[in-house]
N, C-alpha and C positions, 0 to 999 in steps of 0.2 A: 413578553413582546412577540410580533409576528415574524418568523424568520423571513428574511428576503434573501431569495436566491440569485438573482438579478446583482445585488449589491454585494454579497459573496466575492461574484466571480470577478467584478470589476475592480474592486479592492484588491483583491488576493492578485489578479493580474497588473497591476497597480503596485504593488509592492514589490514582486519578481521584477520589470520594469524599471524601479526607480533605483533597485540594489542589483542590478542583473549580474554585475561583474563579479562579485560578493556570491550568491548565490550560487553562479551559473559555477563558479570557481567550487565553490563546496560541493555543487552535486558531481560534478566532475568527478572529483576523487572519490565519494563515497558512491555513489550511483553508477555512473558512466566507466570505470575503468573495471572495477569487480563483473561488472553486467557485460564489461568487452568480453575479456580474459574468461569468464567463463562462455562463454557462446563460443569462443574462439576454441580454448583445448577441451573443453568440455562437452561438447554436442550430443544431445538425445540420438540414442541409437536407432536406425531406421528397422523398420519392419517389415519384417519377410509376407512374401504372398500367401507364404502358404503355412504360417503359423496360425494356429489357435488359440483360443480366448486365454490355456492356462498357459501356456509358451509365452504369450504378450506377456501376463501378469508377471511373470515370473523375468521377464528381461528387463520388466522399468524396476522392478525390487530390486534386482542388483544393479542397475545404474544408479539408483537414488541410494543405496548400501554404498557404492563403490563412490560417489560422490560429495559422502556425507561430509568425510573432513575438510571442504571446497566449502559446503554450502553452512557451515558452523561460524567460519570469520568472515563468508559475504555476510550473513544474515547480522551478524555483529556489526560489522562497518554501517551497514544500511540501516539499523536502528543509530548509529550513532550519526551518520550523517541527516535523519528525519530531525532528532533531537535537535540535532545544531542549526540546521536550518530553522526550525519551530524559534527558540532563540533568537536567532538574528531577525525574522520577523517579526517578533515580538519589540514596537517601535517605542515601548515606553523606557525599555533600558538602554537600548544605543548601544550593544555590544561589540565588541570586537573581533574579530573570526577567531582567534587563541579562547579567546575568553566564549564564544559560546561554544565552541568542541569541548572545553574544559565542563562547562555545565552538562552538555550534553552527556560527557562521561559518566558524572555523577547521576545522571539521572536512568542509566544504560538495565542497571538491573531491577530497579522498580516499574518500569518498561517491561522489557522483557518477561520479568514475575506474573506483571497483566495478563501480556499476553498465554501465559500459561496454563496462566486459570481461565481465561475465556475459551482456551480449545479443551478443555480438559471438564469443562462443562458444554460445551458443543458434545463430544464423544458420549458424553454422559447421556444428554437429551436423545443421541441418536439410537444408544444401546436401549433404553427406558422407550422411548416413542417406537422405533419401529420395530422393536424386538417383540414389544407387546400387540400391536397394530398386526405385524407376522403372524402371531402364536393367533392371533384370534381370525384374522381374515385372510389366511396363506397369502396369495403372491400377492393378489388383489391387495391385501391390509398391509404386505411390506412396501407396498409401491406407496401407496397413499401415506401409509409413516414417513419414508423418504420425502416426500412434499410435502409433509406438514415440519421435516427437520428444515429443511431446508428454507421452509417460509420465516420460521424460529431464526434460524440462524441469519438470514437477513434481517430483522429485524433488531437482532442482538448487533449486527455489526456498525448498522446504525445507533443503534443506544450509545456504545460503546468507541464509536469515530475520532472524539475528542480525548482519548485517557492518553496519548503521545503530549498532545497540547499539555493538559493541566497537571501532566509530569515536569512537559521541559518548561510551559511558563511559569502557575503557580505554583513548582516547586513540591508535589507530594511526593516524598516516599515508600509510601507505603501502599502496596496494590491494589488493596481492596478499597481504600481511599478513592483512589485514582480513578476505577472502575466506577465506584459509586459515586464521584462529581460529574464525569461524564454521564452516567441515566440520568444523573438530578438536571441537567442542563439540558440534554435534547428531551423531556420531558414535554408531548403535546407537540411535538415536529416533527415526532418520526416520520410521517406520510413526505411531509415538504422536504425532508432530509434526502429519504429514501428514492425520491424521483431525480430529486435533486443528483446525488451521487450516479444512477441511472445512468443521466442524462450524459455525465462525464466519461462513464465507462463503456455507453457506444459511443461517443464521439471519439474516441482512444481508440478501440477497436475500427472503428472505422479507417480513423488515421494510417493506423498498419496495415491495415489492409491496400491501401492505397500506395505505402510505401514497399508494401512487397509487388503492385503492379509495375511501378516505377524499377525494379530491381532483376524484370522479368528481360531487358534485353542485351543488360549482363550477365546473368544466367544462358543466355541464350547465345552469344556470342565470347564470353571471355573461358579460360580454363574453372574447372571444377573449384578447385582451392581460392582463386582470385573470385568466383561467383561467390562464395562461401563465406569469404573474407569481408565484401561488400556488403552481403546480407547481414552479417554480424554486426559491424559496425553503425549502417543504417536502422535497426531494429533498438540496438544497445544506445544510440543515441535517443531516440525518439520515446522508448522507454523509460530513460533519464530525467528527459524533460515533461512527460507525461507524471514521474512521480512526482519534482520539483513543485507542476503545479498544483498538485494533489494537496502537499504539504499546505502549500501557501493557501489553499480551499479552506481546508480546515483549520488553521490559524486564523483567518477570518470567519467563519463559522462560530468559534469558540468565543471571536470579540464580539460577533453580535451577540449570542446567547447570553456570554459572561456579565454582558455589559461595560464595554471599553470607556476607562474617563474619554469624555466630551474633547475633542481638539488633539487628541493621540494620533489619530489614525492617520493628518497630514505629516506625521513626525513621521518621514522616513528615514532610513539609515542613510548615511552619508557614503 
């Protein structure tokens, strides 16, 4: 079938919408309070004028070092609240928010497994493509291996978009399973995919941008910490509902590919 991106987002908007309180209640805890709390005691250290390239490197190593035991149970929550959101979107079951956190659970390490192997074949492709690309055409052949990892890996990210979906809906777990329903199903869309997701991620970008204008005459006029405080919260919210809908994209992405029974998709959650 031909993907429609049009009917994606209407759906998927459509669904957030018709369960918002449900939803908006889930991303809350898993999205919005981790994504506060870290913006809030956590902040990227600012950069000096007059540091250099290996100074820079060397101060985000130890903040992402010094951060790590932080970003191990965000990154855990936030797979488990995608899971449960995917779940509760998924209108042919009618779950109940206990009952899809519960499946989400279950489904936390063959997720995460996924995702494992997909970066761990990214690294793979990067060492293999540009290492060789380097060795044969110095700066010039590293640069252009970088853009051809990089084409790769977009392309991989779209192949692989849907393995959250056919973890939390149809239930695989087993990774490489998971992996390979997801290429079998965006098979022949990558392109419609690829602009498609695009499309989402400067509208996003854009968003922020817009909300850090909006943020510019508190900054301008209230204390340092109360600017800081607002930017947080503003960013962490918008954030939250940026991944909310992301979720619910790809939940319907999946039921068009998958091919959702006939008369499901007006079954929304109650």
């Amino acid at each position: 079938m031909k993907f429609d991106s049009s009917q994606a987002w209407a759906r998927a908007s459509q669904a957030v919408s018709a369960n918002r309180e449900v939803v908006i209640a889930v991303a809350g805890v898993f999205f919005l309070l981790p994504q506060l709390v870290f913006a809030i005691f956590f902040p990227p250290p600012e950069t000096g004028a007059g540091m250099n390239e290996a100074q820079m490197i060397a101060m985000v190593r130890e903040y992402y070092l010094s951060i790590a035991p932080v970003l191990i149970p965000m990154a855990l929550l936030q797979a488990l609240g995608t899971l449960a959101l995917l779940t509760l979107l998924d209108t042919g079951r009618r779950p109940t928010v206990g009952e899809a956190i519960r499946i989400g659970a279950r489904g936390i390490l063959p997720y995460l497994g996924a995702q494992i192997l997909t970066a761990l074949a990214l690294v793979i492709a990067v060492l293999l493509v540009a290492g060789i690309l380097g060795a044969v055409g110095g700066a010039v052949g590293g640069v252009i291996g970088l853009a051809v990892v990089m084409l790769i890996g977009m392309v991989a990210a779209v192949r692989l978009s849907l393995t959250a979906v056919v973890v939390a809906v149809e239930h695989m777990s087993n990774p490489f399973s998971a992996l390979a329903r997801s290429w079998q199903l965006t098979r022949g869309h990558t392109a419609r995919l690829l602009g498609f997701y695009a499309l989402l991620v400067i509208a996003m970008i854009v968003l922020l941008i817009f909300a850090n204008v909006l943020t510019l005459p508190v900054a301008l006029l209230a204390p340092a910490e109360a600017a800081r405080f607002v930017a947080a919260a503003l960013e962490s919210v918008l954030t939250s509902l940026m991944a909310l809908y992301f979720v619910a994209v790809i939940a319907q992405v999946h039921r068009q590919l998958a091919g959702a029974p006939a008369g499901t998709m007006a079954d929304l959650i109650d």
